[in-house]
Biopython code that builds the backbone (N, CA, C, O; Angstrom):
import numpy as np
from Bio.PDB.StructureBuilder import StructureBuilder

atoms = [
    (1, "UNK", "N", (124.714, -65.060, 138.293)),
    (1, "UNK", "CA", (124.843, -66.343, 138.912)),
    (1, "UNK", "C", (123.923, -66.410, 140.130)),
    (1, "UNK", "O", (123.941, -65.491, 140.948)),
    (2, "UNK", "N", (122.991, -67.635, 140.302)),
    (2, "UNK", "CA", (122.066, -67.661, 141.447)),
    (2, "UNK", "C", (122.494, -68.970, 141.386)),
    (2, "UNK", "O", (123.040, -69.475, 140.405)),
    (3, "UNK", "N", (122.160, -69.730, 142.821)),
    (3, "UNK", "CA", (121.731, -71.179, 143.393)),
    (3, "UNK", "C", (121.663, -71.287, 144.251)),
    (3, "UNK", "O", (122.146, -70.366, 144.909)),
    (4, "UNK", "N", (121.047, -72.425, 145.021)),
    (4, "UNK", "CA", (120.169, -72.752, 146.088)),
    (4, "UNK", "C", (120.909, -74.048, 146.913)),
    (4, "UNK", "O", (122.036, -74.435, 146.606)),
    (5, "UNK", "N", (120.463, -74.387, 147.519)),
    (5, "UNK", "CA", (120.924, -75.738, 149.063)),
    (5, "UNK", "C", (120.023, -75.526, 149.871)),
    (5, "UNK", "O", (119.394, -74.510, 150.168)),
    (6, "UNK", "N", (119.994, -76.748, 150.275)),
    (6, "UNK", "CA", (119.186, -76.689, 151.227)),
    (6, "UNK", "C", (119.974, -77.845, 152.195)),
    (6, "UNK", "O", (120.524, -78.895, 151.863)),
    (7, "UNK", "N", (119.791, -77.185, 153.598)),
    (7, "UNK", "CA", (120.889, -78.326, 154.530)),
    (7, "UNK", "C", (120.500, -78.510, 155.707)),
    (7, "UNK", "O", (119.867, -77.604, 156.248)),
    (8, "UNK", "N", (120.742, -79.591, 156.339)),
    (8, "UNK", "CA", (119.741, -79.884, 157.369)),
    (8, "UNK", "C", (121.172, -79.429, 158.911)),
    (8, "UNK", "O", (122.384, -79.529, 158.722)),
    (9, "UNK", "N", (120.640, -79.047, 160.033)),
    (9, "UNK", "CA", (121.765, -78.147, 161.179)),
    (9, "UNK", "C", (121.150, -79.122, 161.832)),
    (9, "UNK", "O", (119.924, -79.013, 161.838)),
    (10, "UNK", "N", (121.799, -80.463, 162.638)),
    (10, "UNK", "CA", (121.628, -81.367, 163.625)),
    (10, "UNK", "C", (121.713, -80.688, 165.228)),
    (10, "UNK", "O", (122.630, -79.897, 165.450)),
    (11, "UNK", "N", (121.074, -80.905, 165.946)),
    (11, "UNK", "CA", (120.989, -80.662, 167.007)),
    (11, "UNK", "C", (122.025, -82.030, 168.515)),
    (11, "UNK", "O", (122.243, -83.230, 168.347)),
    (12, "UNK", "N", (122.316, -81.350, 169.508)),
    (12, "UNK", "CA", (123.066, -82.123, 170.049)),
    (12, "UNK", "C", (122.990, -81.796, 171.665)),
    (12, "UNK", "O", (122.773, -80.705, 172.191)),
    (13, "UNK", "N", (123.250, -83.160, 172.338)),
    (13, "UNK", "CA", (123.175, -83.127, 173.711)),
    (13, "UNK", "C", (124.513, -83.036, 174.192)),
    (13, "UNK", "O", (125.254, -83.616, 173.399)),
    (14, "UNK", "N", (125.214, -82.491, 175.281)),
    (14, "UNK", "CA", (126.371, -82.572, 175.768)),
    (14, "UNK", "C", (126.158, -83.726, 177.290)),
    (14, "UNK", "O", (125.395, -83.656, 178.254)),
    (15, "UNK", "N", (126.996, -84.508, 176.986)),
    (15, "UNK", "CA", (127.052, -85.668, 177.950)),
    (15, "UNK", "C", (128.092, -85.362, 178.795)),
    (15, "UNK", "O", (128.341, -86.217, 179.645)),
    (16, "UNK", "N", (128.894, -84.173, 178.783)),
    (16, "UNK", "CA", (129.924, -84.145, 179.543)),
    (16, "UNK", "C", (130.446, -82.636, 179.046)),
    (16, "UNK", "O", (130.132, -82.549, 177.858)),
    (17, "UNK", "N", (131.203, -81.259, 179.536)),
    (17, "UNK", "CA", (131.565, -80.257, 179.446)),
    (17, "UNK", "C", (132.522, -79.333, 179.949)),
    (17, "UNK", "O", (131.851, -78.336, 180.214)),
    (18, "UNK", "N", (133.229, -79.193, 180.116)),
    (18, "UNK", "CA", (134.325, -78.779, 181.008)),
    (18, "UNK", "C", (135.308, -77.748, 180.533)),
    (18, "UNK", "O", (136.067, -78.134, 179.644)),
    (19, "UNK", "N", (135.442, -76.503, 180.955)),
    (19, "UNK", "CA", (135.909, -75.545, 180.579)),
    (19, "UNK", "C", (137.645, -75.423, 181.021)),
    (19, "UNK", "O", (137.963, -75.065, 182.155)),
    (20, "UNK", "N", (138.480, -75.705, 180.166)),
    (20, "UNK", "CA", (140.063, -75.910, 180.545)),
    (20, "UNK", "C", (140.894, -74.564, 180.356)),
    (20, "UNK", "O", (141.980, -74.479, 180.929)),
    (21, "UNK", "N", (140.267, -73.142, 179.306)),
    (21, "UNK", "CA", (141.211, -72.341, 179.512)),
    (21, "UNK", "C", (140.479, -71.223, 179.351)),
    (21, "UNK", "O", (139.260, -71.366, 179.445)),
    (22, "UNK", "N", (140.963, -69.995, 179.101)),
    (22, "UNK", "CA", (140.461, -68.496, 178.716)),
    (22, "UNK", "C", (141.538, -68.164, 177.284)),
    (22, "UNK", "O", (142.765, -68.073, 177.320)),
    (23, "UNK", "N", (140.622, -68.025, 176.045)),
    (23, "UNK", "CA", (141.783, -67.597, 175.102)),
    (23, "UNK", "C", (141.720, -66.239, 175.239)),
    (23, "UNK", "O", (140.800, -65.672, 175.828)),
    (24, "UNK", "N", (142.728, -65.639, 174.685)),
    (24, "UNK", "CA", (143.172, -63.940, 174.433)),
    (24, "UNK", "C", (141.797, -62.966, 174.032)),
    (24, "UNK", "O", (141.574, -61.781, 174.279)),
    (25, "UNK", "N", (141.073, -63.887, 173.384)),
    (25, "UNK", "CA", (140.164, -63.141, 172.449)),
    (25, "UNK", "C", (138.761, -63.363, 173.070)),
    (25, "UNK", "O", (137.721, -63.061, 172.485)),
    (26, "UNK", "N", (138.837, -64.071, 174.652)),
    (26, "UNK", "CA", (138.005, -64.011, 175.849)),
    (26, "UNK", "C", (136.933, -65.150, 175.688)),
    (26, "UNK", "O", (136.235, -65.574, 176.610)),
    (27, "UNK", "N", (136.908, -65.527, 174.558)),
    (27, "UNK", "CA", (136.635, -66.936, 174.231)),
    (27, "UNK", "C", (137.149, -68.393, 175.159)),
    (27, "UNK", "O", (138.323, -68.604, 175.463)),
    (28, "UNK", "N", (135.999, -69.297, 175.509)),
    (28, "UNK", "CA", (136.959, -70.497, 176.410)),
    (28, "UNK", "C", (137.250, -71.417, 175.922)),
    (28, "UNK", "O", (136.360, -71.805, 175.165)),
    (29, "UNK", "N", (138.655, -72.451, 175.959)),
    (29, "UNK", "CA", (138.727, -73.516, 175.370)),
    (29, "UNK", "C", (138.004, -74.407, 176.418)),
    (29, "UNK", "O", (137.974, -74.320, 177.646)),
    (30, "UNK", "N", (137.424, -75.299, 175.548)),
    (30, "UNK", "CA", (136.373, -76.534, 175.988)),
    (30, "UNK", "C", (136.903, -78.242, 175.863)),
    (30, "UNK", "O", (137.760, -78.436, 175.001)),
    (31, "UNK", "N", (136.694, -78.791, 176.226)),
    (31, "UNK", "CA", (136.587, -80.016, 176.137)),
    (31, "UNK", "C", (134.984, -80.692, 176.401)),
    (31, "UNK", "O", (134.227, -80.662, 177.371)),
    (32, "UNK", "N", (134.915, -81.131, 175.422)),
    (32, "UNK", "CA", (133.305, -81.367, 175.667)),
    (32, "UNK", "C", (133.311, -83.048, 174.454)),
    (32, "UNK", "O", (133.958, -83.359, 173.454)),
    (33, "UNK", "N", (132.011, -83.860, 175.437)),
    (33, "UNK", "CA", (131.718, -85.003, 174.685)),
    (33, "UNK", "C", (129.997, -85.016, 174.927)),
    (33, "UNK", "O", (129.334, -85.182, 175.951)),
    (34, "UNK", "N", (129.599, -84.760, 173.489)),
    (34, "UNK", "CA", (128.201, -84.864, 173.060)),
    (34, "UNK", "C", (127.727, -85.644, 172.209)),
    (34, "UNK", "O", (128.463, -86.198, 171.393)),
    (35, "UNK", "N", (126.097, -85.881, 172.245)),
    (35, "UNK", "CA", (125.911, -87.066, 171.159)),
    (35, "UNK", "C", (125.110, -86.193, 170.088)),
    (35, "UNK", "O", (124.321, -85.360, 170.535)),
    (36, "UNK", "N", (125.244, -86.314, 168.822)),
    (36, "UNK", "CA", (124.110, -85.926, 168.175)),
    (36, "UNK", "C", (123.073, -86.747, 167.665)),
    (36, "UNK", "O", (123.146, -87.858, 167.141)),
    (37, "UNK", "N", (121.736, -85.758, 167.990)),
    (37, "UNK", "CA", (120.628, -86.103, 167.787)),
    (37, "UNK", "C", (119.992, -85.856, 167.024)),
    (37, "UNK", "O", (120.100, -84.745, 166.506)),
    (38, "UNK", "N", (118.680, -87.089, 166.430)),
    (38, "UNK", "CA", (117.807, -86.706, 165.144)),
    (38, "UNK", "C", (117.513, -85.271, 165.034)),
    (38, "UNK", "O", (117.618, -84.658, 163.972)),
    (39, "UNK", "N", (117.166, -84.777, 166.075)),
    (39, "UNK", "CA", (116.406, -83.194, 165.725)),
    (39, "UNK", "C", (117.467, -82.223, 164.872)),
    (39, "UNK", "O", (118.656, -82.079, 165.154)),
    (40, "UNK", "N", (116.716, -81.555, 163.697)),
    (40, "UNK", "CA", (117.546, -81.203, 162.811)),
    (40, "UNK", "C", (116.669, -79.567, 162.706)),
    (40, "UNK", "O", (115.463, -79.632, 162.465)),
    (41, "UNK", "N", (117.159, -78.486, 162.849)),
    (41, "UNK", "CA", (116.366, -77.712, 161.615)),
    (41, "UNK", "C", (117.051, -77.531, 160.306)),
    (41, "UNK", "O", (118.116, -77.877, 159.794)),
    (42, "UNK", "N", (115.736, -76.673, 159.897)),
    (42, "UNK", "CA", (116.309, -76.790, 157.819)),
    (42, "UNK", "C", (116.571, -75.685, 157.600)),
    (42, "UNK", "O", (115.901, -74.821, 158.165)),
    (43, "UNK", "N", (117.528, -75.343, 156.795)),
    (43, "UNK", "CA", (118.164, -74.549, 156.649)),
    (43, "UNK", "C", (118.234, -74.416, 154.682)),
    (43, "UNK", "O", (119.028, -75.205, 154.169)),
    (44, "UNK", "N", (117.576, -73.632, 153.861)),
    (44, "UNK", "CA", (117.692, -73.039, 152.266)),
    (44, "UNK", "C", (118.342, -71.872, 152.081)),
    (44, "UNK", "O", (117.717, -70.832, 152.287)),
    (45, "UNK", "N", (119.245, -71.839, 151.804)),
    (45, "UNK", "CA", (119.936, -70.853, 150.863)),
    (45, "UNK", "C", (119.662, -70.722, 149.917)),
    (45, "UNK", "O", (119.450, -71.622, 149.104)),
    (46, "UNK", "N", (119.554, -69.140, 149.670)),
    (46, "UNK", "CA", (119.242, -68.962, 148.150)),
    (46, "UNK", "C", (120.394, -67.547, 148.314)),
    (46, "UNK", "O", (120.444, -66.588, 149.083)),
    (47, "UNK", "N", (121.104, -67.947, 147.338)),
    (47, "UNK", "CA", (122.658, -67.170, 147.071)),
    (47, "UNK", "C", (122.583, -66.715, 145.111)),
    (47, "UNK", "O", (122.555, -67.327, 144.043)),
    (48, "UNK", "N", (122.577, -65.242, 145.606)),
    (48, "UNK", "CA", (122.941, -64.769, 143.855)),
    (48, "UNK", "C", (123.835, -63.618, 144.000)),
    (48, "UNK", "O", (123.765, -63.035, 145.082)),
    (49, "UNK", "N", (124.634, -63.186, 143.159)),
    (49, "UNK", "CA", (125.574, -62.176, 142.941)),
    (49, "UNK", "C", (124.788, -60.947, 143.409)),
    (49, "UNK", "O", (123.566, -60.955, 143.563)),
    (50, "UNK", "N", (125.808, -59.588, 143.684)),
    (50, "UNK", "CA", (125.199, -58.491, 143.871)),
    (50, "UNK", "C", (126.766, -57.776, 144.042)),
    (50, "UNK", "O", (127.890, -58.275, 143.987)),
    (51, "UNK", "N", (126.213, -56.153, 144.310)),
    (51, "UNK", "CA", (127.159, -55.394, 143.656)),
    (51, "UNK", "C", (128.146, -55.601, 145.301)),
    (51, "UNK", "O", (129.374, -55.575, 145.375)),
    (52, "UNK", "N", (127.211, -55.791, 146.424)),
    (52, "UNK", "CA", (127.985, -55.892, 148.220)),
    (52, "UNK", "C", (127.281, -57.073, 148.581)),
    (52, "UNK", "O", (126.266, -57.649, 148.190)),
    (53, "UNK", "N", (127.976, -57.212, 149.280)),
    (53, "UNK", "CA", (127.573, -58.160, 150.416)),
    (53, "UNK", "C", (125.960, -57.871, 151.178)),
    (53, "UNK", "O", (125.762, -56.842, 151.824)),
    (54, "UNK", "N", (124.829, -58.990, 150.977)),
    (54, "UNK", "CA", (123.991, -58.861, 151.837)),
    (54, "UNK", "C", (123.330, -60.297, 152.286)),
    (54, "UNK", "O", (123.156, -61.388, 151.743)),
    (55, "UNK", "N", (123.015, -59.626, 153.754)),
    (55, "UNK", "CA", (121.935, -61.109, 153.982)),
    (55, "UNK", "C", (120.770, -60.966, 154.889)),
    (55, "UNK", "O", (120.659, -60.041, 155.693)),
    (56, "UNK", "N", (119.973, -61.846, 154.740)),
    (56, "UNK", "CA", (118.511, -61.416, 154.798)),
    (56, "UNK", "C", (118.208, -62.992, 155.606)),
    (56, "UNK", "O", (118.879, -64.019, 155.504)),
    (57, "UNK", "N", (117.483, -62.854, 156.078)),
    (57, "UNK", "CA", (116.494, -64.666, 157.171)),
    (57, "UNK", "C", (115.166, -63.628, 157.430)),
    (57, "UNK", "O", (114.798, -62.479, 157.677)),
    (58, "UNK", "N", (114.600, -65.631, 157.040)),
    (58, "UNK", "CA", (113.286, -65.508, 157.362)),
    (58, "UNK", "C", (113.564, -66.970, 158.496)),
    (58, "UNK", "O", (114.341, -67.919, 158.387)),
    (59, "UNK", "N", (112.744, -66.686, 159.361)),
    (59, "UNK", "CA", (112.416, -67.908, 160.214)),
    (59, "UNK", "C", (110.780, -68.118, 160.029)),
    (59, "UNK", "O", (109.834, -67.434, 159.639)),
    (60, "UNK", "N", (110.997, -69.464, 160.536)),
    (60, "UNK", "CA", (109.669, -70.653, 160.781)),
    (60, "UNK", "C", (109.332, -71.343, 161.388)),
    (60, "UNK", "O", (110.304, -71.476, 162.132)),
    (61, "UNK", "N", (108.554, -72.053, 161.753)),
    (61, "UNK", "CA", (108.545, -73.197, 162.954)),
    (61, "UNK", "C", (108.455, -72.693, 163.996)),
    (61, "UNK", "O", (107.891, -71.648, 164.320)),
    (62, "UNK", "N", (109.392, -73.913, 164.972)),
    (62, "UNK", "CA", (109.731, -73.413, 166.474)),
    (62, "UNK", "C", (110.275, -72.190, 166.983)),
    (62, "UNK", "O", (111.237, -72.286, 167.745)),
    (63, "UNK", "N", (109.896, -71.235, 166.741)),
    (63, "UNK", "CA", (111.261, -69.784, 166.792)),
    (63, "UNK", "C", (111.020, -69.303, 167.906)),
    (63, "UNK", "O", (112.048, -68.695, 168.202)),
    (64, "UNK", "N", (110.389, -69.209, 168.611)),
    (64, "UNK", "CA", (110.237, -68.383, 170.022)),
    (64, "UNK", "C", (111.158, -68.131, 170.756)),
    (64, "UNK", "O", (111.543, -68.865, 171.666)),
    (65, "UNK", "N", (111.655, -66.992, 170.431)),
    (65, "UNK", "CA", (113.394, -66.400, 170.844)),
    (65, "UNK", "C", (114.051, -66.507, 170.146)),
    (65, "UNK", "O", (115.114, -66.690, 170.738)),
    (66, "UNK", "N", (114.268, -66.534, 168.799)),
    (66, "UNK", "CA", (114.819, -66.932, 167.941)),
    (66, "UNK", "C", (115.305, -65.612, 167.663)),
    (66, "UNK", "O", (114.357, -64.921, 167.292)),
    (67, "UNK", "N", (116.448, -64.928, 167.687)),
    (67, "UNK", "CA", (116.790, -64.045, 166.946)),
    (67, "UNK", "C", (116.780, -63.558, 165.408)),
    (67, "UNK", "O", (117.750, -63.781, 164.684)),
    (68, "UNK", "N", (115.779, -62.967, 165.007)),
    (68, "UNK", "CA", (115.827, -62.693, 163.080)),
    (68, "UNK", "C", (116.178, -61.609, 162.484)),
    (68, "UNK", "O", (115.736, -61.121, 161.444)),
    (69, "UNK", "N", (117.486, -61.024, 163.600)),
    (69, "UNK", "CA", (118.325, -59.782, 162.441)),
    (69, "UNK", "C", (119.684, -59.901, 162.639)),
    (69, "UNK", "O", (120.153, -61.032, 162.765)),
    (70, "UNK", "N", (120.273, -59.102, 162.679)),
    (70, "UNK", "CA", (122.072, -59.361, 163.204)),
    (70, "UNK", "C", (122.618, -59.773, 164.426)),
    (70, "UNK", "O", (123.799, -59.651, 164.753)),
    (71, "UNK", "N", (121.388, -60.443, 165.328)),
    (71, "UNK", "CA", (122.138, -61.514, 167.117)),
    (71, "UNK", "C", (122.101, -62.521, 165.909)),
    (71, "UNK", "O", (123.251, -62.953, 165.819)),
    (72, "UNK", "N", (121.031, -63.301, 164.592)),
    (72, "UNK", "CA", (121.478, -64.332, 164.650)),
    (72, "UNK", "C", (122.420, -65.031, 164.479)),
    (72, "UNK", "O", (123.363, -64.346, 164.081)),
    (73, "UNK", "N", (122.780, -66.522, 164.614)),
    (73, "UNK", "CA", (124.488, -67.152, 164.404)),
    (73, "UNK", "C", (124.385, -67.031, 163.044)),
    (73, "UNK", "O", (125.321, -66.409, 162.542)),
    (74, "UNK", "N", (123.394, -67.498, 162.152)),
    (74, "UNK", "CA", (123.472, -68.015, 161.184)),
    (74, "UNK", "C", (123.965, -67.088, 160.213)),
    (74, "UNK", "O", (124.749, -67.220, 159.273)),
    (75, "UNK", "N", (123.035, -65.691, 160.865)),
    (75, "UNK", "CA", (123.363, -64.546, 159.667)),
    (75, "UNK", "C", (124.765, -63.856, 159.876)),
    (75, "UNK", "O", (125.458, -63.310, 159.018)),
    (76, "UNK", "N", (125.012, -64.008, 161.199)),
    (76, "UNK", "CA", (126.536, -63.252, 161.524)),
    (76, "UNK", "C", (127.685, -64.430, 160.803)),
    (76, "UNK", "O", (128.682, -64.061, 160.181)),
    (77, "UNK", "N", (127.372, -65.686, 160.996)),
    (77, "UNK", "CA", (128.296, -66.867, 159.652)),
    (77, "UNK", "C", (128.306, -66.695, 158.849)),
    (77, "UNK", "O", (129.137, -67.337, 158.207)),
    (78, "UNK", "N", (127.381, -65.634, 158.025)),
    (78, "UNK", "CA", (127.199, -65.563, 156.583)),
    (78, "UNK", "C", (127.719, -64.322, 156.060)),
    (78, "UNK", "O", (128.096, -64.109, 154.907)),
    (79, "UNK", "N", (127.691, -63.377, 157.225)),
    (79, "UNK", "CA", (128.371, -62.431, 156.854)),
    (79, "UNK", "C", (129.943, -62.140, 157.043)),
    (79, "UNK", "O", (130.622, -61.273, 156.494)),
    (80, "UNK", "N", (130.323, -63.122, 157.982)),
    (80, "UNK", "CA", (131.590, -63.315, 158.758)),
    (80, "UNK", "C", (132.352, -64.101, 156.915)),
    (80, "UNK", "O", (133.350, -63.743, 156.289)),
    (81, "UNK", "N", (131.473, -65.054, 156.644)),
    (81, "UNK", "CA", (132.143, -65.727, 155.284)),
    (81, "UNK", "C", (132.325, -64.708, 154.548)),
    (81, "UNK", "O", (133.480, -64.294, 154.446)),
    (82, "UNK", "N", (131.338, -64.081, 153.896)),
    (82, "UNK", "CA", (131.205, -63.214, 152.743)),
    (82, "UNK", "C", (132.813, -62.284, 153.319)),
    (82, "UNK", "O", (133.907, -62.587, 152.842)),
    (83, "UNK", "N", (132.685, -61.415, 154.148)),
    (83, "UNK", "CA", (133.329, -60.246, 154.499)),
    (83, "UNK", "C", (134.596, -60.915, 154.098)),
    (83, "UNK", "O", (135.151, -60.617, 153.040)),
    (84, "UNK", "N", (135.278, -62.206, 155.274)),
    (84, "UNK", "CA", (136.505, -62.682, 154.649)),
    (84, "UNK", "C", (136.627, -63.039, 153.415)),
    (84, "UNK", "O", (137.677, -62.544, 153.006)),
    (85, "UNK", "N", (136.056, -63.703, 152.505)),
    (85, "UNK", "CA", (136.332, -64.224, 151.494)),
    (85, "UNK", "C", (136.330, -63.076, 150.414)),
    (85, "UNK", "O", (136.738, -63.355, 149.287)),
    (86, "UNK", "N", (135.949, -61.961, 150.659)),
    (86, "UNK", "CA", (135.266, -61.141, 149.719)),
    (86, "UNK", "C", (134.927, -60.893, 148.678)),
    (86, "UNK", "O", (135.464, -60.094, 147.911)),
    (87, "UNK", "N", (133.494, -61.877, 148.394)),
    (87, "UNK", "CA", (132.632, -61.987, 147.874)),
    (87, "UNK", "C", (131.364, -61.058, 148.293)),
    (87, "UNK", "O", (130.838, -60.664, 149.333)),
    (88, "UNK", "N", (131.131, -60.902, 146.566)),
    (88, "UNK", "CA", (129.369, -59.740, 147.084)),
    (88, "UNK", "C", (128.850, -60.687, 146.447)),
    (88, "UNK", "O", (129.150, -61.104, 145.328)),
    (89, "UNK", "N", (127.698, -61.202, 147.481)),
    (89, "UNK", "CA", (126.728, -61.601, 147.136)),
    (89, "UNK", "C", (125.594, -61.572, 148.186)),
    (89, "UNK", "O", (125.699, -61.452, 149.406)),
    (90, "UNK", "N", (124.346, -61.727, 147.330)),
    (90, "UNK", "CA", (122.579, -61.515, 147.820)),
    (90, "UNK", "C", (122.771, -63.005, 148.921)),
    (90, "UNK", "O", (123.310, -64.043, 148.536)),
    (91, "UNK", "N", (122.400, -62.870, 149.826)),
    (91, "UNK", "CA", (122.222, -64.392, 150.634)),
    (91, "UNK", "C", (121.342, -64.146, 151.457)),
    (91, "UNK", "O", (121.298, -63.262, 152.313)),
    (92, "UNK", "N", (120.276, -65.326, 151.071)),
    (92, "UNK", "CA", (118.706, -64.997, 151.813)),
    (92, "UNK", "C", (118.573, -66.536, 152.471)),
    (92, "UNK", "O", (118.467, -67.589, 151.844)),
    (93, "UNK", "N", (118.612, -66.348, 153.913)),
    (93, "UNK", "CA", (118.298, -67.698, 154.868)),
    (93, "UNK", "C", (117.364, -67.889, 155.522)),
    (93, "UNK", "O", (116.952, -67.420, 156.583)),
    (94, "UNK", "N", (116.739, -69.227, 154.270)),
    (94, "UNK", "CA", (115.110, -69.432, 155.173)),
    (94, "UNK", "C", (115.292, -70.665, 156.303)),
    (94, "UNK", "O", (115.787, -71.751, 156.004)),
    (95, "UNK", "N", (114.851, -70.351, 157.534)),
    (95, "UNK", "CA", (115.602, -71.311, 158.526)),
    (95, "UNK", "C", (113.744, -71.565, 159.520)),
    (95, "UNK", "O", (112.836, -70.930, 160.057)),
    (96, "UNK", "N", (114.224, -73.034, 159.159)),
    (96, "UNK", "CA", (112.630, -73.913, 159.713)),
    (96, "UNK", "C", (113.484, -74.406, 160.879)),
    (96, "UNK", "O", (114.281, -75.344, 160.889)),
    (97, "UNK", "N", (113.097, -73.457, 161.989)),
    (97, "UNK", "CA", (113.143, -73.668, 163.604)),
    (97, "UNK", "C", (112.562, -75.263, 163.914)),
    (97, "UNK", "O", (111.373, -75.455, 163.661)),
    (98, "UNK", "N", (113.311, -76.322, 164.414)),
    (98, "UNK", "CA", (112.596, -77.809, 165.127)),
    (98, "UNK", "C", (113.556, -77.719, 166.287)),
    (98, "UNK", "O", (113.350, -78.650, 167.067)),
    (99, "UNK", "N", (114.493, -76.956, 166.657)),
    (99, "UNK", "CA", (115.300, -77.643, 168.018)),
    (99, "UNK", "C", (114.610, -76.364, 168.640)),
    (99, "UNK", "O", (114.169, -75.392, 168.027)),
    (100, "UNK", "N", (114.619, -76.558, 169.775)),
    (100, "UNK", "CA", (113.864, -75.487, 171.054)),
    (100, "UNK", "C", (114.953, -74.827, 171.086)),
    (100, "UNK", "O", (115.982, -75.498, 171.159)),
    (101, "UNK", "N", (115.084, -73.201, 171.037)),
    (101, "UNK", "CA", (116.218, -72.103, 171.306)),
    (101, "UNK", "C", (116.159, -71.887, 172.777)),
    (101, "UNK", "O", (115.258, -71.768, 173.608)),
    (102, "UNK", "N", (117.458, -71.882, 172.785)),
    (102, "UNK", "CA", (118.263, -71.776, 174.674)),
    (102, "UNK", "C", (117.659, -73.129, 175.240)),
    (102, "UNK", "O", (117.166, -73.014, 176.363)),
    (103, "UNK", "N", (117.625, -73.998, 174.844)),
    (103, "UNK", "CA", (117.492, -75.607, 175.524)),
    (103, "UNK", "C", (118.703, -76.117, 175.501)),
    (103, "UNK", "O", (118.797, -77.344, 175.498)),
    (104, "UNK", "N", (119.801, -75.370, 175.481)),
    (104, "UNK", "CA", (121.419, -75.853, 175.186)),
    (104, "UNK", "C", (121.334, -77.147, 174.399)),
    (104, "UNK", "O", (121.652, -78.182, 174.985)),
    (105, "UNK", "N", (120.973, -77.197, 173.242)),
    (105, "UNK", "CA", (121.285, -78.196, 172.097)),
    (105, "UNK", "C", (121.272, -78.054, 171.292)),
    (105, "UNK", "O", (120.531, -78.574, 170.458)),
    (106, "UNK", "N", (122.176, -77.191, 171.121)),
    (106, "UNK", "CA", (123.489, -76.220, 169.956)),
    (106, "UNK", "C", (122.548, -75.976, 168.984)),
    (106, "UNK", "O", (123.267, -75.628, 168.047)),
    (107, "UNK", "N", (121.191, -75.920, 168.508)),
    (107, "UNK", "CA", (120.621, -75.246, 167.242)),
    (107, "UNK", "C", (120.668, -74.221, 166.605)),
    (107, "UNK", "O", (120.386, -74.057, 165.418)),
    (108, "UNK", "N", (121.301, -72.909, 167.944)),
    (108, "UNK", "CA", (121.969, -71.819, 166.765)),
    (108, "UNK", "C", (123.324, -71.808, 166.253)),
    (108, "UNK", "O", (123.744, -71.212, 165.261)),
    (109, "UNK", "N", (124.091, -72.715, 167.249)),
    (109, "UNK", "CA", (125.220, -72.835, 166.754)),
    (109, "UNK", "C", (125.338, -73.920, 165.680)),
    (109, "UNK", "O", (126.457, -74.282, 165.317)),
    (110, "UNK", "N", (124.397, -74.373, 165.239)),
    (110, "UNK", "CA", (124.408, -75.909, 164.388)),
    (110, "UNK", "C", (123.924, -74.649, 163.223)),
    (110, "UNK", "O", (124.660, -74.675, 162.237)),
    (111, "UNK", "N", (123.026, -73.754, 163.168)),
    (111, "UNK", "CA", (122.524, -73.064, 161.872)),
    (111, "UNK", "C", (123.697, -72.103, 161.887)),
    (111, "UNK", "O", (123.812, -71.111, 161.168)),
    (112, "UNK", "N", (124.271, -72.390, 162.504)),
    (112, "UNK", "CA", (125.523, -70.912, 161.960)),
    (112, "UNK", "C", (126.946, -72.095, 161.129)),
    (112, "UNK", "O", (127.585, -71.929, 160.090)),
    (113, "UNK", "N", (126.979, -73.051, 161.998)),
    (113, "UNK", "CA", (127.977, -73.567, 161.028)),
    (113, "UNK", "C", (127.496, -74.653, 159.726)),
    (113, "UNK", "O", (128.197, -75.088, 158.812)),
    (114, "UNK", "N", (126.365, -74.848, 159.953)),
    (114, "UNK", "CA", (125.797, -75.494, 158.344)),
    (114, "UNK", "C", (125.978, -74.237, 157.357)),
    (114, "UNK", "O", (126.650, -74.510, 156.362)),
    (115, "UNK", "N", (125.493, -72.860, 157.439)),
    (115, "UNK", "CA", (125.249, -72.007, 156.682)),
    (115, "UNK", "C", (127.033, -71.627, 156.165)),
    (115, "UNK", "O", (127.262, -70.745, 155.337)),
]
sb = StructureBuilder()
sb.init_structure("model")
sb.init_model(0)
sb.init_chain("A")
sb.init_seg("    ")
for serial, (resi, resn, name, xyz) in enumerate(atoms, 1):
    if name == "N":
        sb.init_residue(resn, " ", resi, " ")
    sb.init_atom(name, np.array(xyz, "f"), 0.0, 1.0, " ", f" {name:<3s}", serial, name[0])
structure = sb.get_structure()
């Protein structure tokens, strides 16, 4: 079994942000109101069976700082899915960089939860 997607990770401005707690797991709860914006990067999956779990990115584009081994969001989402769900499968993420990385407008966090 192989197939493909391809999905576009919207980028976003925060108009407002405010940090209300500390959870257990050192994580903060937020309250936040943002707008999203055209800027998108692209994001292809190409997903086929295998005997474990693996995943692989290529980046493109805008990447300058872009993390392309295990800091990235996208690939630690993909492995965070696989591991829980447990599924083995090949998952190779070609990710076309357009939002500027560390310009705080969520583009790694937008390619980690599209993926």
């Amino acid at each position: 079994m192989s197939f493909s997607i391809e999905l576009a990770a919207p980028a976003k401005v925060n108009l407002g942000l405010r940090i209300v707690g500390r959870r257990a797991d050192g994580y903060h709860e937020l309250e936040s109101l943002f707008a999203p914006l055209d800027l998108c990067d692209a994001i292809a999956l190409r997903i086929a069976s295998a005997r474990a779990a693996e995943v692989t990115i290529a980046i493109a584009g805008d990447a300058a700082g872009a993390p392309s081994g295990d800091d990235n969001l996208a690939v630690r989402a993909a492995r965070a899915f696989l591991a829980k769900s447990g599924i083995a499968a090949r998952v190779v993420i070609d990710l076309t960089k357009r939002t500027p990385v560390a310009a705080g407008l969520g583009g790694g966090s937008s390619d980690a939860a599209a993926v």
